[in-house]
N, C-alpha and C positions, 0 to 999 in steps of 0.2 A: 358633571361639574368637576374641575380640577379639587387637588384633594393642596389645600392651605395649613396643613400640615405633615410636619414628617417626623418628629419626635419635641417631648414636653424639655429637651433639653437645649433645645433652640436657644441662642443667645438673646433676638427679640421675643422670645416667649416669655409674658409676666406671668409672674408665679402666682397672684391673686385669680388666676381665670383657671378651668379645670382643665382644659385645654386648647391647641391653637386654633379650635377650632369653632370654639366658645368667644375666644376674644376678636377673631374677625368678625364674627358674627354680631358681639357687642359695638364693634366699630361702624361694622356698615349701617346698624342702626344708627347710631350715633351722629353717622352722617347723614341720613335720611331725615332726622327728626331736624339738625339745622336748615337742610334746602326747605324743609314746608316752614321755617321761617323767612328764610328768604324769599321762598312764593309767597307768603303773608304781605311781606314789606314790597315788594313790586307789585303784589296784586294792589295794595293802596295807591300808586302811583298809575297803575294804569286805569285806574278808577276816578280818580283823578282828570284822564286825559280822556275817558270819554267823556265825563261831563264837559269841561271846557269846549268841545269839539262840536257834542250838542249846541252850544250855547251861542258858539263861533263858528260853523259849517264852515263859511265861504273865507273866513280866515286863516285857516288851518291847510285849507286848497291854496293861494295866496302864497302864503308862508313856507309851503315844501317844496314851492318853485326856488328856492333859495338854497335846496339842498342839492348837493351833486349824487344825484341816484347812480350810476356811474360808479363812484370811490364806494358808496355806499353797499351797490352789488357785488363788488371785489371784495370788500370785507366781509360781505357775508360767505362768500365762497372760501377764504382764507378760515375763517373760524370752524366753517365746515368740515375743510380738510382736518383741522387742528382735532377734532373731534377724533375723523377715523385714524390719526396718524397716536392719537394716544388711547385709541382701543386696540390697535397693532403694537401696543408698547404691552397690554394687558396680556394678550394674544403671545406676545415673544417669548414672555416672564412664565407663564404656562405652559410654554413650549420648550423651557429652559434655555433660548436664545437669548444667553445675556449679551452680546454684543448688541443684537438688534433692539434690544430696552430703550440702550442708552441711544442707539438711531433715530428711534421713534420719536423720545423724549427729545431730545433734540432739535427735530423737523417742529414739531410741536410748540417747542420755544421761539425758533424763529419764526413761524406762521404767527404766532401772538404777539411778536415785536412787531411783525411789519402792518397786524392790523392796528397797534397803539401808534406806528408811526402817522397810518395814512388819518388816525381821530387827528390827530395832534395838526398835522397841514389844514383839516377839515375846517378845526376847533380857530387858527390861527388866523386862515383867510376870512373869518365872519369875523373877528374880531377887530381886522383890517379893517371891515367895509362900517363897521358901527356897531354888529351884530350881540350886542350883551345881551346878558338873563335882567331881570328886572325894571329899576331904573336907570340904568346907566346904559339902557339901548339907544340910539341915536340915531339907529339907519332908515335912512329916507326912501330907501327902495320900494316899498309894501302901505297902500295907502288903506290903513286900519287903525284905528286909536287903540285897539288893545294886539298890536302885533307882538308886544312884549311879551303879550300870555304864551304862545304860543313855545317860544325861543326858551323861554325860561323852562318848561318840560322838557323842550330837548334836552337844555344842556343838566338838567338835575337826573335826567333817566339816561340820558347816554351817558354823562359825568359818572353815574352810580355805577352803572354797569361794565366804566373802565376802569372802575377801581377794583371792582371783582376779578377783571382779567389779568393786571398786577399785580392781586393777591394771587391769583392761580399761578402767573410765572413764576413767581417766589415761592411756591410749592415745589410747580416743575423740576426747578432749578434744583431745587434740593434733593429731587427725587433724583435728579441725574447725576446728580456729585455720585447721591449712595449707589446708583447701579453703575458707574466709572471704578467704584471701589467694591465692586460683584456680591453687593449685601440683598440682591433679588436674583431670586431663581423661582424653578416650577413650582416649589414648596413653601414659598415665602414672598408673596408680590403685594399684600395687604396694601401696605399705603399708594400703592400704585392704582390698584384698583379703587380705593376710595377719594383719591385726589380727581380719578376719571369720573365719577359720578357727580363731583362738583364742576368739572370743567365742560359737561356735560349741559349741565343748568344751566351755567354762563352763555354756552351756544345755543341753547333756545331762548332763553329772553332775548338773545339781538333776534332770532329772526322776527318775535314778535317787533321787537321793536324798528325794525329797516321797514315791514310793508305800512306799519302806523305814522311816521314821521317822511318817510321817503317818498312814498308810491299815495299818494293822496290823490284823489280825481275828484 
């Protein structure tokens, strides 16, 4: 294991921890005990979507004819990358390659716009054709009196889940200013490393969520 510190005189070392190696340690916990929140709060919504699915079989089949598995496979391959292109960011920072941090981070950023781009064309064309959550669906496509059930989990579990990935850019981002400004090296990549443990999460609930919503038979 890389050693996350190199002396208590560190300018981000807090003076309440014994040392820096106490408080990464505090951190990563810290971030561990929010993701098994955040698996709490999806675990209720996919719990959610089995019952409905139960209850709906043949509607749920139906209804993911309406998705482009397609755009849907792309983005799961893009968030993929996003993953290993910000565990080679973790990897550079350990390595003391600060140039290739802020590479990483970088690649990383743009892979997570262009999966918000292609939600956002996804999210626009069903809105086109009638496609709303609730009551305000309209489309005549899908002949099922509760098609709306369906739509409305999309858009609250993928809706949630691209809020996560906004929140992660706006991490990133910030991580990238601070390694453009060389405040990570082999001795000091903390928040690097705990922003990847969440971006992490964010790319396994999609893949749960692309074979539940997309790949339906």
């Amino acid at each position: 294991m890389a050693n996350h510190s190199s002396s208590t005189s560190s300018k981000f070392f807090q003076h309440h921890f014994v040392d820096a190696d106490q408080q990464f340690d505090a951190a990563k916990m810290g971030m561990w005990i929010f993701l098994m929140t955040e698996i709490l709060m999806f675990g209720g919504l996919f719990a959610a979507y089995i019952v409905y699915r139960l209850l709906h079989p043949e509607l749920f089949t139906l209804a993911s004819e309406e998705l482009n598995t397609l755009w849907g496979g792309v983005n799961t391959v893009v968030l993929l990358g996003s993953s290993l292109t910000v565990a080679m960011a973790i990897k550079s920072a350990q390595l003391n390659q600060k140039k290739n941090i802020a590479i990483n981070l970088g690649i990383t950023l743009a892979l997570a716009a262009v999966f918000m781009v292609i939600k956002y064309f996804e999210w626009t064309h069903k809105f086109h054709l009638g496609i709303f959550p609730g009551k305000f669906y309209s489309f005549e496509g899908i002949n099922h009196p509760q098609a709306n059930v369906f739509f409305s989990l999309y858009y609250l579990m993928t809706g949630l889940h691209g809020i996560h990935v906004l929140i992660g850019m706006g991490l990133i981002t910030w991580l990238l200013v601070r390694s453009l400004k060389g405040h990570f090296d082999s001795e000091y990549y903390n928040p690097i490393e705990i922003t990847g443990l969440y971006w992490h999460l964010v790319d396994i609930i999609w893949i749960f969520l692309f074979p539940l919503f997309y790949l339906i038979e």
